[in-house]
C-alpha positions as a Markdown table, in Angstrom:
| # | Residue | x | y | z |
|---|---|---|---|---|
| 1 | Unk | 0.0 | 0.0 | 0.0 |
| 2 | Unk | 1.5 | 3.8 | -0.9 |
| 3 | Unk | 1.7 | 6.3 | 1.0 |
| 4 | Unk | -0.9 | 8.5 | -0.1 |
| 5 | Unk | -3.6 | 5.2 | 0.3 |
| 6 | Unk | -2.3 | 4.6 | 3.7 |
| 7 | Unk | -3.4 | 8.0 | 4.6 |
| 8 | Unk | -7.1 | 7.6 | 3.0 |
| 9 | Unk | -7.0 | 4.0 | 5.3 |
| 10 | Unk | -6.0 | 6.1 | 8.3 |
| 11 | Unk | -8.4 | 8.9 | 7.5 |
| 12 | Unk | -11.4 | 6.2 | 7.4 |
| 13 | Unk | -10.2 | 4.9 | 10.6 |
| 14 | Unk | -10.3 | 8.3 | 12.4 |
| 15 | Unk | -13.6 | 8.5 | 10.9 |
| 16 | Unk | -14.9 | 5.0 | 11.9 |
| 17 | Unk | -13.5 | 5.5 | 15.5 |
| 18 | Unk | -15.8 | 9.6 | 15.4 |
| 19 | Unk | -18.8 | 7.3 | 14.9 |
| 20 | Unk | -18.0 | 4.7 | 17.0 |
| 21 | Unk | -16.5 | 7.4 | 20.0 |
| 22 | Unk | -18.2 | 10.6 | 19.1 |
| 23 | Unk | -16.3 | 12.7 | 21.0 |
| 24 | Unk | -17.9 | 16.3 | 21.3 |
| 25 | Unk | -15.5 | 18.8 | 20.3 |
| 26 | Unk | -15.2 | 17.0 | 16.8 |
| 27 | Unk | -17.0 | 18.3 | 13.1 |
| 28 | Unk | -16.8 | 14.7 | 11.8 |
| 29 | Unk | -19.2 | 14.3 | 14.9 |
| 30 | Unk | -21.5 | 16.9 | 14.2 |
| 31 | Unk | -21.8 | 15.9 | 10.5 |
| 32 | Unk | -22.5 | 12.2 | 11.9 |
| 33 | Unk | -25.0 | 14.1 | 13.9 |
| 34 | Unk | -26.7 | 16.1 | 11.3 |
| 35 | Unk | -27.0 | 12.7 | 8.9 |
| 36 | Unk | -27.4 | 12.2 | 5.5 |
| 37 | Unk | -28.7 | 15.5 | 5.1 |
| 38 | Unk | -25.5 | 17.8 | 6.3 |
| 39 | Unk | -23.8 | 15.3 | 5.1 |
| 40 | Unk | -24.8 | 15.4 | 1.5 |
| 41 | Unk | -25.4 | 19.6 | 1.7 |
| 42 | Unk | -21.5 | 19.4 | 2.4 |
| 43 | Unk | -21.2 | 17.4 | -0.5 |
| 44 | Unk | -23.1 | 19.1 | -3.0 |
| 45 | Unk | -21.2 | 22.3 | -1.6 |
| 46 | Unk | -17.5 | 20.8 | -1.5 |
| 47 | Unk | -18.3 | 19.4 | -5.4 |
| 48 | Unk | -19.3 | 23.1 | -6.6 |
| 49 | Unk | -16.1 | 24.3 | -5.0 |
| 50 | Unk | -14.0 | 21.8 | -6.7 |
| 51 | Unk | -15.6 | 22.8 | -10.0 |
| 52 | Unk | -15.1 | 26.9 | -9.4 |
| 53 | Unk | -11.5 | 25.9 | -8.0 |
| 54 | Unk | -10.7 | 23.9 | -11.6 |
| 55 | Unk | -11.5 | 27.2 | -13.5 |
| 56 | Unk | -8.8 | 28.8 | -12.1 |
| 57 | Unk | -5.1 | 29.3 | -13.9 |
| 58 | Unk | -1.7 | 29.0 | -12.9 |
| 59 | Unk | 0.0 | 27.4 | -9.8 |
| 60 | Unk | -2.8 | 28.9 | -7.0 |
| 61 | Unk | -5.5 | 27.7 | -8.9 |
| 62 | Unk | -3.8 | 24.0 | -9.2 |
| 63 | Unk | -3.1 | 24.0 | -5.6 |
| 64 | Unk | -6.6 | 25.5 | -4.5 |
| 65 | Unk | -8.1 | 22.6 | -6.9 |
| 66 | Unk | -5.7 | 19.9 | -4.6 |
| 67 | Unk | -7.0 | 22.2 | -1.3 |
| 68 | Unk | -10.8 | 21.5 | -2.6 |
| 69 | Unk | -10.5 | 18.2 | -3.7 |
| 70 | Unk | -9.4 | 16.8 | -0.5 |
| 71 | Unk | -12.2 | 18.7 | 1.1 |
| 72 | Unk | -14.8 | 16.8 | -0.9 |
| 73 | Unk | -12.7 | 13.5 | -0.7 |
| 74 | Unk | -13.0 | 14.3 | 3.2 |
| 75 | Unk | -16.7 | 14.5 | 3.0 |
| 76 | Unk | -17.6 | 11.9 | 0.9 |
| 77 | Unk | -15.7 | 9.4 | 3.0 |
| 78 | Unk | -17.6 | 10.4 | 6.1 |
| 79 | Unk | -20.8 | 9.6 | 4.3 |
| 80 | Unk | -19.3 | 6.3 | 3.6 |
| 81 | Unk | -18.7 | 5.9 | 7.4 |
| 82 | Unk | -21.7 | 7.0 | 8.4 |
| 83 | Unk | -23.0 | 4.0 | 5.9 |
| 84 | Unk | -20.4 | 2.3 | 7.4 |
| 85 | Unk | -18.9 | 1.8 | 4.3 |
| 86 | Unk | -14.9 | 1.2 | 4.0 |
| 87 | Unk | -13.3 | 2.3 | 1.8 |
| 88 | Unk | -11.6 | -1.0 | 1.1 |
| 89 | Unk | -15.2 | -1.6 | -0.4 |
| 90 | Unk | -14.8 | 1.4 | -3.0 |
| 91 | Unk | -11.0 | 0.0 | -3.7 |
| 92 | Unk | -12.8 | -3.3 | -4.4 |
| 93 | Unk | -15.5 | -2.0 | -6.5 |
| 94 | Unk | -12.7 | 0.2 | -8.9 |
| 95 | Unk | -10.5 | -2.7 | -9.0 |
| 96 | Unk | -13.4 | -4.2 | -10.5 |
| 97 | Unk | -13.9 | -1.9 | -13.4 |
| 98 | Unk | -10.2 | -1.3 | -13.5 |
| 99 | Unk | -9.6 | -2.0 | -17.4 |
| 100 | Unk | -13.1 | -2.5 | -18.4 |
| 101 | Unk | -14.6 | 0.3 | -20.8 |
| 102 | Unk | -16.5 | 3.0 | -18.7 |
| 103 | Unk | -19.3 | 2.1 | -21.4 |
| 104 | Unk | -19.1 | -1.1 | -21.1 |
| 105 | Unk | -19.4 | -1.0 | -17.5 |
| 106 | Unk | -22.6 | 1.3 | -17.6 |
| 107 | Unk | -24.3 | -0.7 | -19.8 |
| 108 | Unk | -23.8 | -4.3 | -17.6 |
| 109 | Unk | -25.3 | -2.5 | -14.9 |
| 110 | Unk | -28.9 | -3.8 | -14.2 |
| 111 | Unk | -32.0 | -0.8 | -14.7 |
């Protein structure tokens, strides 16, 4: 495992241990709290600031678009946890489709 995945694994297990131990002072606790509502308003908001963030040039703008992206990459993983979801399981699931056509892929999946 790389370095940059170990972090993602240690990131979900911080997350796991919020929901399992919500300690008070914590924001991954109060997005547990607020369910898959905050959750997915935080979402929804991190995405559109990843999309504004890739419109800008130069260095700043590829390092705000890094900033954003782990922002939503944050997120996203604690609605997996709160699903209690692993990200092993997403891993799994891309190595699936890992060298299948993205076409391909869309069209196995059942209606």
């Amino acid at each position: 495992m790389n370095e940059a995945s170990q972090v993602l694994h240690q990131l979900m297990a911080v997350i796991e241990e919020r929901r399992l131990n919500p300690p008070q002072k914590s924001y991954t606790t109060k997005l547990f709290q607020g369910g898959n509502d905050l959750i997915g308003k935080k979402i929804m908001e991190e995405a559109g600031e990843v999309v504004e963030a890739a419109d800008e040039p130069g260095d700043s703008g590829r390092e705000h678009l890094i900033y954003e992206a782990a922002d939503l990459l944050y997120h996203l993983m604690v609605m997996l946890g709160y699903h209690e979801i692993h990200i092993r399981e997403i891993e799994t699931e891309l190595g699936r489709r890992f060298g299948v056509s993205g076409i391909d892929e869309k069209a196995s999946r059942k209606s």
